[in-house]
Structures are given as C-alpha cells and as structure tokens.
C-alpha positions as CSV (number, residue, x, y, z in Angstrom):
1,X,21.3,130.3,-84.0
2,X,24.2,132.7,-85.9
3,X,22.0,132.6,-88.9
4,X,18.6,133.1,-87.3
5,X,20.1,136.1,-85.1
6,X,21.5,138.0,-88.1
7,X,18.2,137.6,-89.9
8,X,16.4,139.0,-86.7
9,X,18.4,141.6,-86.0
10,X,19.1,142.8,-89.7
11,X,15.4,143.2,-90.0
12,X,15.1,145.1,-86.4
13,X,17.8,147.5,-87.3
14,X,16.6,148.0,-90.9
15,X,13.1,149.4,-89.1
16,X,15.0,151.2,-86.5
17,X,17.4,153.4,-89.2
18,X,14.3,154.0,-91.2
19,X,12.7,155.5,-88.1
20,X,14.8,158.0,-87.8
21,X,14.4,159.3,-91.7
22,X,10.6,158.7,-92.3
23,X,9.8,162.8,-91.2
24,X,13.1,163.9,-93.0
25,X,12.5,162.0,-96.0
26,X,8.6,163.9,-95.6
27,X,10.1,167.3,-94.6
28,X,9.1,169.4,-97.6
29,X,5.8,167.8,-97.6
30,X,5.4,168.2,-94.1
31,X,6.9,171.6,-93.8
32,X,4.9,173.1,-96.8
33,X,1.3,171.9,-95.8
34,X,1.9,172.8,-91.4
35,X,3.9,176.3,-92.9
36,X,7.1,175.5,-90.9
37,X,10.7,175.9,-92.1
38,X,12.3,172.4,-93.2
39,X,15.4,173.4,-91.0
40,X,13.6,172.7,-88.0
41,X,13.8,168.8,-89.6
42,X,17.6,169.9,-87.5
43,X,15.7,170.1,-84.1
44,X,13.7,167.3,-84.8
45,X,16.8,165.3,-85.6
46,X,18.7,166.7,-82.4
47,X,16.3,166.1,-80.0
48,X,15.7,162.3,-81.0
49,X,19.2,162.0,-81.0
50,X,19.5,163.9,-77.4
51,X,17.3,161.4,-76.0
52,X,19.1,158.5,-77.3
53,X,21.8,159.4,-75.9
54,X,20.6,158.6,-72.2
55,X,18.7,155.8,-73.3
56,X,22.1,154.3,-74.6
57,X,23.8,155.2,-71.7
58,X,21.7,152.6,-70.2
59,X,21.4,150.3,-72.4
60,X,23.3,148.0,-70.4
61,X,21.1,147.9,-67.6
62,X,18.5,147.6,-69.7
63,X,20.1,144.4,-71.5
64,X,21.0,143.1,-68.4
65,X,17.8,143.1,-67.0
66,X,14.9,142.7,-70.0
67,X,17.2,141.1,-72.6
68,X,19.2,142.1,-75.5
69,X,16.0,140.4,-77.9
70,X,13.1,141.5,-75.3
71,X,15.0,145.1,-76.3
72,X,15.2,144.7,-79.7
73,X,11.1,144.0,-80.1
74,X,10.3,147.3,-77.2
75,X,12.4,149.4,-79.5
76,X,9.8,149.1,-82.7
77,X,6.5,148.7,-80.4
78,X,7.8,152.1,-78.7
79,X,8.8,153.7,-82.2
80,X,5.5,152.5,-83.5
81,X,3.4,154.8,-80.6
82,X,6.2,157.5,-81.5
83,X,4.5,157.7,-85.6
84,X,1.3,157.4,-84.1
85,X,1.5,160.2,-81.2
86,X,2.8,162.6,-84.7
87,X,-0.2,162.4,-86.5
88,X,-2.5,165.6,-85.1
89,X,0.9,167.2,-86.6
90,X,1.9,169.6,-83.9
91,X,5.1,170.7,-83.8
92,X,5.3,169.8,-79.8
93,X,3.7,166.5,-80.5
94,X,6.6,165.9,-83.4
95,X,9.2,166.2,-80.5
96,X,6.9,163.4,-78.1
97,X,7.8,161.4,-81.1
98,X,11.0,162.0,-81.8
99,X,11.9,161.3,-77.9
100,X,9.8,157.9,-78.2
101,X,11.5,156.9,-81.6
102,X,15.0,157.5,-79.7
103,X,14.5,154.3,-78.2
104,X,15.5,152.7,-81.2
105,X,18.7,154.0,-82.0
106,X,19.7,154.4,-78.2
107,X,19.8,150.6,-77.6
108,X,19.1,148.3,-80.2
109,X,22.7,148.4,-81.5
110,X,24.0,147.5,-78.1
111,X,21.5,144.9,-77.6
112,X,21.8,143.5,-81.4
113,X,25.7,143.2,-80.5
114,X,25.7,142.0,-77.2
115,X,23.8,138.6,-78.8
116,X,25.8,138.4,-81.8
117,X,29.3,138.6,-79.6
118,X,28.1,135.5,-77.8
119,X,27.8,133.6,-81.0
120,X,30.5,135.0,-84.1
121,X,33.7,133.5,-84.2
122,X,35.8,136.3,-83.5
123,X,37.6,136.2,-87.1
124,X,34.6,136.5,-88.4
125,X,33.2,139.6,-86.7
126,X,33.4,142.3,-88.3
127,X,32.1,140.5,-91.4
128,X,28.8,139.2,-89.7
129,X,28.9,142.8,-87.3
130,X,28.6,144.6,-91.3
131,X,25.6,142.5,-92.5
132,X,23.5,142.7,-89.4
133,X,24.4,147.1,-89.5
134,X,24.0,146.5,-93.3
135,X,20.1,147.2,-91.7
136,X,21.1,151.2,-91.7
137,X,21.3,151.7,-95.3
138,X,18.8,149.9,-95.6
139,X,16.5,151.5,-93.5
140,X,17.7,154.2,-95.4
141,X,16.6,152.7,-98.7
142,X,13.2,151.9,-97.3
143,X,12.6,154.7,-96.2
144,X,13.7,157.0,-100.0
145,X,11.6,154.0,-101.7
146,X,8.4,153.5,-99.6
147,X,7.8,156.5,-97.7
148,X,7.5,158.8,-100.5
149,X,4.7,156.1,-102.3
150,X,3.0,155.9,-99.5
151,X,2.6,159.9,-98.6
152,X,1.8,160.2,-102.3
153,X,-1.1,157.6,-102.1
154,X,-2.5,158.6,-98.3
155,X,-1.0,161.7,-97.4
156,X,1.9,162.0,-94.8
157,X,-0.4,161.7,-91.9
158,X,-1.3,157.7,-93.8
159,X,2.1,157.1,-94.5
160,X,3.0,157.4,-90.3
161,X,0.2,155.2,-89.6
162,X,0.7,152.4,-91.7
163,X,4.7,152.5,-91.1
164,X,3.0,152.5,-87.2
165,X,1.4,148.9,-88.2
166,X,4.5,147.5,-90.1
167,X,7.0,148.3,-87.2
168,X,4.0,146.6,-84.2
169,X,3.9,143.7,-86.2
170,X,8.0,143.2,-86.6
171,X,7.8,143.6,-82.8
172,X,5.3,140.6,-82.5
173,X,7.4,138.8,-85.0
174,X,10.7,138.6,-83.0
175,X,8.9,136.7,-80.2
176,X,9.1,133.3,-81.0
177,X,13.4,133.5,-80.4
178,X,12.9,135.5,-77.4
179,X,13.8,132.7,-75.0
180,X,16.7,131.4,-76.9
181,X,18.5,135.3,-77.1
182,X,17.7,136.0,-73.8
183,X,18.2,133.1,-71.6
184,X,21.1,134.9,-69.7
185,X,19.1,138.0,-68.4
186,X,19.3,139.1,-65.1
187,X,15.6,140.1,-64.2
188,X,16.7,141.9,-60.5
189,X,19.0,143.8,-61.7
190,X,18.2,147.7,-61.0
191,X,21.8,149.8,-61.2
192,X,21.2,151.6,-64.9
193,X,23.2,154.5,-62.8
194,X,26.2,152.0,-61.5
195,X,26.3,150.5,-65.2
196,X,26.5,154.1,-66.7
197,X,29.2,155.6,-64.4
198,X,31.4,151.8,-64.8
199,X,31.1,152.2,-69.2
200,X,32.1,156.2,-68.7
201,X,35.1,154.7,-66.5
202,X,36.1,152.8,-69.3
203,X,35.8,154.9,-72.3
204,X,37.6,157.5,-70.3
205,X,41.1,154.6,-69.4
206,X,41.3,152.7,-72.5
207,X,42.7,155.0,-75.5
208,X,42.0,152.4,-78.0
209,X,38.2,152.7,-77.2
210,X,38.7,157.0,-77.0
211,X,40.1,156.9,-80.5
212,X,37.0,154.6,-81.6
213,X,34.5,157.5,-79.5
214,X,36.3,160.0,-81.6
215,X,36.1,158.2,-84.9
216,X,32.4,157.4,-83.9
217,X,31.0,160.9,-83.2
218,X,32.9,162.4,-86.3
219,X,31.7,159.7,-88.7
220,X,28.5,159.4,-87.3
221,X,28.0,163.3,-87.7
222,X,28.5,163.4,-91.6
223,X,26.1,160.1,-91.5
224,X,23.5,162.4,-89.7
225,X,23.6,165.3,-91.7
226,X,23.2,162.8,-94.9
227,X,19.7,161.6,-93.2
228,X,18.4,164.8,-91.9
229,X,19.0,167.0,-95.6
230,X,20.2,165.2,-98.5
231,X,16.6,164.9,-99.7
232,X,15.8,169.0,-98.6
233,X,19.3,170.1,-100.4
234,X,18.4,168.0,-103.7
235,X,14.9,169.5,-103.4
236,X,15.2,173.0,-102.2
237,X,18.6,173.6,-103.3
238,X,19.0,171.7,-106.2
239,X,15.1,172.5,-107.4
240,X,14.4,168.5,-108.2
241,X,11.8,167.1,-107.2
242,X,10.5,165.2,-104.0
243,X,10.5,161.9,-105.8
244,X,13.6,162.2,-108.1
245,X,15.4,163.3,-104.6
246,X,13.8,160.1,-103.0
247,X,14.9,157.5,-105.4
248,X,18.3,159.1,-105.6
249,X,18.7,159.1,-101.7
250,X,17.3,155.0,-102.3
251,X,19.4,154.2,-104.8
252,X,22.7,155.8,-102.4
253,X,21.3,154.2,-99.6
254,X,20.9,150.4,-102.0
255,X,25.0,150.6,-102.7
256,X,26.1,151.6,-98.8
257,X,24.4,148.2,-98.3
258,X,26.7,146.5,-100.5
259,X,29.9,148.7,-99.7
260,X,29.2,148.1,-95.7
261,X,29.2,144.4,-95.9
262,X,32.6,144.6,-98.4
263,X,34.4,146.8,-95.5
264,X,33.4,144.2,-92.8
265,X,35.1,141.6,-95.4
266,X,38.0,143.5,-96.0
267,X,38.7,144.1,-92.3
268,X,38.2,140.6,-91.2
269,X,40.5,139.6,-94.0
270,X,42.9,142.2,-95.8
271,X,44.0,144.5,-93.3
272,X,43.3,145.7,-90.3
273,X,40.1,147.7,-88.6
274,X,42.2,150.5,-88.3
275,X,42.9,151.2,-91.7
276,X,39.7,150.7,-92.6
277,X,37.9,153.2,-90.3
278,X,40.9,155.6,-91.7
279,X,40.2,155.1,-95.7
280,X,36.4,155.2,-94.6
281,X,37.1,158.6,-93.0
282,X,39.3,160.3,-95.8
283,X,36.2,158.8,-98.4
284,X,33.3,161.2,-96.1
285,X,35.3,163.6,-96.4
286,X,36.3,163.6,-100.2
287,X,32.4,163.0,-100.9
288,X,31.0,165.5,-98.7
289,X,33.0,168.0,-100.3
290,X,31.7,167.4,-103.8
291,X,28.3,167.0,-102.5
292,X,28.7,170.8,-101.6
293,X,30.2,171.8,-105.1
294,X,26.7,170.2,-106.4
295,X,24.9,172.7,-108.6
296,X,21.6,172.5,-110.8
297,X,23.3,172.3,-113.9
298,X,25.1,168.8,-112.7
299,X,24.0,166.0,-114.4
300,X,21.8,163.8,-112.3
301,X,23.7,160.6,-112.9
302,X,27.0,162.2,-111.5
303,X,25.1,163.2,-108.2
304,X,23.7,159.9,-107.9
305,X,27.7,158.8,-108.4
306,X,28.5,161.3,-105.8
307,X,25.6,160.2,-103.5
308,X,26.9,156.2,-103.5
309,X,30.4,157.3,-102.7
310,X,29.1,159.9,-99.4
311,X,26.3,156.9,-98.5
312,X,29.7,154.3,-99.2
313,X,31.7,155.5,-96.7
314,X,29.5,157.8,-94.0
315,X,27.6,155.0,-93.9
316,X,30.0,152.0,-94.3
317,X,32.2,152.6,-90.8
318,X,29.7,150.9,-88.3
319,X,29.6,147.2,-88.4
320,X,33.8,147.7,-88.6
321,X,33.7,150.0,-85.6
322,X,31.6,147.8,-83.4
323,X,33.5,144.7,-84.2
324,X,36.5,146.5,-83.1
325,X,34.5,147.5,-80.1
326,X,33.4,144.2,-79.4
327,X,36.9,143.1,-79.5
328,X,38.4,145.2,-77.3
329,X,35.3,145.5,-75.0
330,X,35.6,143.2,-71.8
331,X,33.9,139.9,-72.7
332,X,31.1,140.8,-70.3
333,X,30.7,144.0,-71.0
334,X,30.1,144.3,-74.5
335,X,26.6,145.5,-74.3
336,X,27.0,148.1,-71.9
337,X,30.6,149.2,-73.5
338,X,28.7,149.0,-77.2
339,X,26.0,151.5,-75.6
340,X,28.5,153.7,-74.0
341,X,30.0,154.6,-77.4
342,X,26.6,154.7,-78.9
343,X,25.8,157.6,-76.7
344,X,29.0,159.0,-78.1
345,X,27.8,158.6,-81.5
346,X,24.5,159.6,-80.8
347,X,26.3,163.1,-79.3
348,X,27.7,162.8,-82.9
349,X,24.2,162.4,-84.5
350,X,22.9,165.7,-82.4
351,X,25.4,168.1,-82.9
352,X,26.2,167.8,-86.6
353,X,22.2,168.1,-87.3
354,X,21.8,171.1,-85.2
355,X,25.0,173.0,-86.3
356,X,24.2,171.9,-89.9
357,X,20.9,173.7,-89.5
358,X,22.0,176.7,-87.9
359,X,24.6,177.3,-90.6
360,X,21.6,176.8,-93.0
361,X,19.2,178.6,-91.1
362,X,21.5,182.0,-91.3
363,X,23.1,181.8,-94.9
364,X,20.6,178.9,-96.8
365,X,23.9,177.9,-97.8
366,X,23.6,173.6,-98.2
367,X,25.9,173.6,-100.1
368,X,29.0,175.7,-98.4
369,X,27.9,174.0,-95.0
370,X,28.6,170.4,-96.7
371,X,32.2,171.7,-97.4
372,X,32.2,172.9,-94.1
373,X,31.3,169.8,-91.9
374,X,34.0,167.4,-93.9
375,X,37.0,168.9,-91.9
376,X,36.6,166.6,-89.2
377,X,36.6,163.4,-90.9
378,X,39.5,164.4,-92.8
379,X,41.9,164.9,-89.9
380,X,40.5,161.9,-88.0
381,X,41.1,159.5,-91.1
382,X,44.9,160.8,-91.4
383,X,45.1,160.3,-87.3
384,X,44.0,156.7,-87.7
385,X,46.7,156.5,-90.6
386,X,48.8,156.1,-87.9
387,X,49.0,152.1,-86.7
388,X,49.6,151.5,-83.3
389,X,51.4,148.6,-82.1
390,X,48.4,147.0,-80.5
391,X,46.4,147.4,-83.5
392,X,46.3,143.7,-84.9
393,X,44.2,141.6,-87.3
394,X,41.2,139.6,-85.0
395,X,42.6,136.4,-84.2
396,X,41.2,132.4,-85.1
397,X,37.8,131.3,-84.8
398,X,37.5,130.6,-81.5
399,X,34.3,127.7,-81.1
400,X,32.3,128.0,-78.3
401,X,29.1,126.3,-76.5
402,X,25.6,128.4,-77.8
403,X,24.8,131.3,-75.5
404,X,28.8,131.4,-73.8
405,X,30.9,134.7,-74.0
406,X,33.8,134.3,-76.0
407,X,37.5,135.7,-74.9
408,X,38.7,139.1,-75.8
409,X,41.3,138.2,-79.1
C-alpha cells in the first residue's frame, strides 16, 4: 500500500505543480498574440496562489470529510475545468482559472501527506515525503518539455485543451484505490471554520512549527518567482529563445528531482532536518544571486549550471519540511496542521510573485530584482544554523497495522 500510494500521489502532485506553470511557461506566447504585458503572468500567479491559500486553510475539513484520495482526484478534475474555462483567452476568464487551478496546490499536499503519515515508518519519512514532492520538479519538467511542443504544434489555446484531457483522465485513474486511502473519512463532518481556527491555534503555540512557517513562506517565495519568470527573464531579458528557455527551465527542473529525493536521504540519515532546511536556504540564496548577475554574453551551459543549483535547492526543501511537519504535527492532525502551513506557503507563493512583478513592472530590472528577493533566504538559513535542543534525528521504524496513525517520534 506504501508503494502504491507513492506511485499515486507522485503522479497527482507531478500534474498539480505543472498546473501552476503551464500559462507562465506560455506567457510570451500568450502575452504577444492577446497584447498584454508578461508581468501580469505576477497577478495571475498571485491570485491562484491567493485562493489557495483559503482552500488550504481547509483542507482539513475537506480531508476529514471527502478523503485525503477522493481530494487528490477533485484537485485535477477541477484544474482540468480551470484550462478549459481559459481558452476564449480573456484576461478575466484567465483569473476564473487560476482560482479553479488553486485547488490543486491548496490541498493536495495536505491530503497526499495525511495518507502517507499513516503508512511511512517514521525513520523513513522524509525520504519517502522527498519522492512523493519529487512530483514538483517534475511538474516543473513537464511542463518546460511538453507544453512548449504542444503550443508549437496546436497553438496555446490546443496546448490547454489537451493538458484539460490528460489531467480528467489521471483523475479517473486514481479511483480504483479510492476505498483503501479513504476508509477513515468522516462523511458528517461540516466544521471547515472550527478546523481552521484549531490549525491557526497551533501554528501560533508551537515555535518549532513557527520557524517551519517562516522557513516555508521564505523558501517557497524564491520557488515562486522561479516558476512565474525564469522562462520570461531568459526570453525577454536574456533575448533566447522560447524553446532554448523551455528546455533549460526542463533540464533545471529534471536535476531538482534528483537533488530533492538526495535531501530527504540525507535528512533521514546524515543529519538532522534542521540543518538541511538551513544549507537548502543559504543554496537559494547563493543561486538566486547569480541568476541576477546573468547577462547575454554568458555562456548557456553556465546558466543551465546556475539554473540546477537555484531549481536544487528552491525547489529541494519540501518533502524535508513536511516530514518535519508531519513529525511534529499531532498524530491526528497532520492533514489539517500540513494545510495550515500550506496556506503559509502559499502566502509565500503570492507575495514573492506580485512584489517580483511590481519591481519589474517599474524598472524591467529581472535581473537586479533576483538579487533583491535572496535576502530572505539568506538570513533564515543562518537562523536555522542555530540547533535547538529539541531538534533531533526521527526516531526507529515504528511498524504499524495498514491505515493506523503512527506516534509522534
């Protein structure tokens, strides 16, 4: 059931980052043929993240209720009605979608880790917590391989549609293990409100869990920023073109998955959590600042070497940070504590965007506002530096009947 649940939810999670980058990945085509600025792709990105930010809030209602797997499959029907609602290409029908696509990243990550607490060894966590969010980077690579080919063979509007079909039929696909994942659901249960106001309760009391918010929303932010114009920068401030920029943003996006499941490894087994999260967040930071320093005249196999190390470490903090969550979480609780700090990072995943584009919007300075956005990860990784005395290694495997919560290491 491990096995099968990884699979399931590695594929879900895979769709559900590449929904978020299919328009930004389209942006200059998209922009150039409906006359728009591409810095708008920053509102786009803001209100999708806006929305998933109450969505998460309630994702443990939600859970609690329909099912961490039932969740997981309305996520990519929703998302597939949000590519399909785009395609008059409106501007006002862009943000219907982007609000419908927030579904996705507002509560599949709580759901996807409130089944996979149930069954991991807690040892093991962080390592199997990295493979299933191994599905962001690859989403990420999907979308910088695919998308592009298909917008180049049917137009943009043909390239929405059929990623419409391919995300209804994943939903249909997850079916099958609905009953096994979500035999514990609660099918009365009605107090999204009472959930939301108990997971702000505890974010608010337990410092361990406010320094993983902080972590979250700062890490999260250079991730966002990454996704919403690395492609735009290489094309309209670097002059390459939309398909060199795609492949480059594929190829970044094909490492973080390697580099994501070696963090999970080394937290689980090296060190601790902790110290992970802080190398993670002194890498962004490093990364992002070179990625600024970027010019026309660099060599493209340096920025792609630049490109691995930002996609490395902006995108190789989650499936570490959720164990930790997990861990610290109270054993029956996980989903709804998970999609507390979601709407956290999701606050992350809004603000970075829009201040990002407003920066750009005023000086058409990528480059400078690059530089600019790294300060934050910098000081958070030093603050985690620091070990705390509660800050141990996740204890032994701890074996435990299919479907039963295991206790907080």
């Amino acid at each position: 059931m491990l096995v099968i649940a990884i699979i399931g939810l590695f594929a879900q999670q895979t769709f559900v980052a590449m929904s978020r980058l299919v328009l930004p990945v389209l942006a200059p085509v998209v922009s150039e043929e409906l006359a728009i600025n591409p810095a708008l792709i920053g509102a786009y990105s803001g209100i999708l993240s806006s929305a998933a930010i109450v969505t998460a809030m309630g994702a443990g209602g939600f859970i609690e209720r329909f099912g961490p797997w039932r969740m997981c499959q309305i996520t990519l029907i929703v998302a597939a009605a949000g590519f399909a609602v785009a395609l008059p290409g409106t501007v006002i029908l862009f943000a219907v979608s982007a609000v419908l696509i927030s579904l996705g990243p507002g509560v599949s990550t709580a759901a996807s880790s409130h089944v996979l607490a149930r069954y991991c060894p807690p040892k093991q966590a962080p390592f199997f917590f990295s493979i299933k969010q191994t599905g962001v980077p690859a989403g990420g690579l999907l979308a910088g391989a695919l998308v592009p080919l298909l917008a180049q063979q049917y137009g943009w509007r043909g390239a929405f549609a059929v990623v419409a079909v391919l995300y209804l039929l994943l939903g249909l696909a997850l079916q099958p293990f609905r009953a096994e994942f979500d035999g514990g659901r609660h099918p009365g249960h009605r107090s999204f409100l009472a959930d939301a106001r108990a997971t702000l309760r505890l974010l608010a009391h337990d410092s361990r869990l406010r320094e993983m918010v902080v972590a979250s929303f700062t890490f999260v932010g250079l991730q966002a920023v990454c996704d919403s114009f690395f492609v735009i920068y290489l094309v309209k401030g670097l002059s390459h073109s939309l398909t060199t920029a795609g492949t480059v943003f594929a190829v970044a996006q094909g490492a973080a998955i390697v580099t994501r499941i070696l963090w999970g490894w080394i937290a689980g087994r090296v060190t601790t959590p902790r110290r992970v999260l802080a190398g993670l967040g002194l890498g962004m930071a490093i990364a992002s600042t070179v990625l600024g320093l970027f010019s026309p005249s660099w060599p493209l196999a340096v920025i792609i070497a630049v490109a691995i190390m930002y996609t490395g470490t902006a995108y190789g903090w989650n499936g570490v940070l959720l164990a930790e969550i997990a861990r610290l979480a109270p054993p029956d609780r996980v989903g709804a504590t998970t999609g507390g700090v979601l709407a956290c990072i999701m606050a992350g995943a809004t603000a970075y965007p829009l201040l990002f584009a407003a920066i750009v919007w005023v000086s058409d300075a990528y480059g400078a506002t690059f530089i600019l956005v790294a300060a934050p990860a910098l000081v958070v990784g030093l603050r985690l530096l620091r070990d705390r005395r509660d800050d141990v290694r996740p204890g032994p495997p701890t074996h435990l009947p299919l479907g039963e919560a295991r206790p907080r290491s």
